[in-house]
C-alpha positions, 0 to 999 in steps of 0.5 A: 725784329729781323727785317731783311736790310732792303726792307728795314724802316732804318738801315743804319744808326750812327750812335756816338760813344759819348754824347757829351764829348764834341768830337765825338758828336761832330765826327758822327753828325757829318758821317750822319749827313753823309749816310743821310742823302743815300740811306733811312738813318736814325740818330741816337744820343740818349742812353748807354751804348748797350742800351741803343744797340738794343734798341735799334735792335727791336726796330730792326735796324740791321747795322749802327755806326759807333763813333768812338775816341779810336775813330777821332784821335788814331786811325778814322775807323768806325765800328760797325755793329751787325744786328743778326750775329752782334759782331763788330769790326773797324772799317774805313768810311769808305769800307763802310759806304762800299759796304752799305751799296753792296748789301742794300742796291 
C-alpha cells in the first residue's frame, strides 16, 4: 500500500540484520525505544531481510531502519530504506530523527 507518511498505520520499522547477533538486536532495541516515544514504530526479527522489507512494504510503512554490523563496529550509521523507490542511504541517528521531523510534522 502506498499511504502517505502522515497517514501510515506505521512510520517506521527498525529491523536488525540479524537477529541472533546481540549487538545487533541491542543497538536496534534502544534506536527502537528512542523512535518509539515520538513515531508508530514497528519491530520485526523474524525472517530474512528481504522478506521484512516486503512485508512493511504491503502495510504501507514508508521507511525501515536496518541495523547492520557497519552501524555497530565502523561509523554508527544506519541504513534507511525508502518504500515508494526501495533506495537506501547510511544516515546518522541524528540525520534520521532530523529526517523523520521533516517528512512527518
Amino acid at each position: 500500500m502506498k499511504f502517505h507518511p502522515r497517514v501510515a498505520p506505521y512510520k517506521i520499522a527498525v529491523l536488525p540484520l540479524l537477529k541472533n547477533k546481540p549487538e545487533l538486536v541491542c543497538r536496534a532495541r534502544t534506536l527502537y525505544h528512542k523512535l518509539q516515544r515520538k513515531f508508530n514504530v514497528f519491530w520485526d526479527t523474524s525472517g530474512a531481510i528481504g522478506r521484512r522489507y516486503r512485508r512493511m512494504d504491503e502495510i504501507g510503512t514508508p521507511w525501515c531502519v536496518t541495523i547492520d554490523f557497519d552501524t555497530v563496529e565502523k561509523d554508527g550509521t544506519v541504513t534507511l530504506r525508502d518504500r515508494d523507490t526501495t533506495e537506501q542511504k547510511r544516515v546518522t541517528e541524528e540525520e534520521l530523527l532530523a529526517f523523520l521531523d521533516d517528512q512527518l510534522f
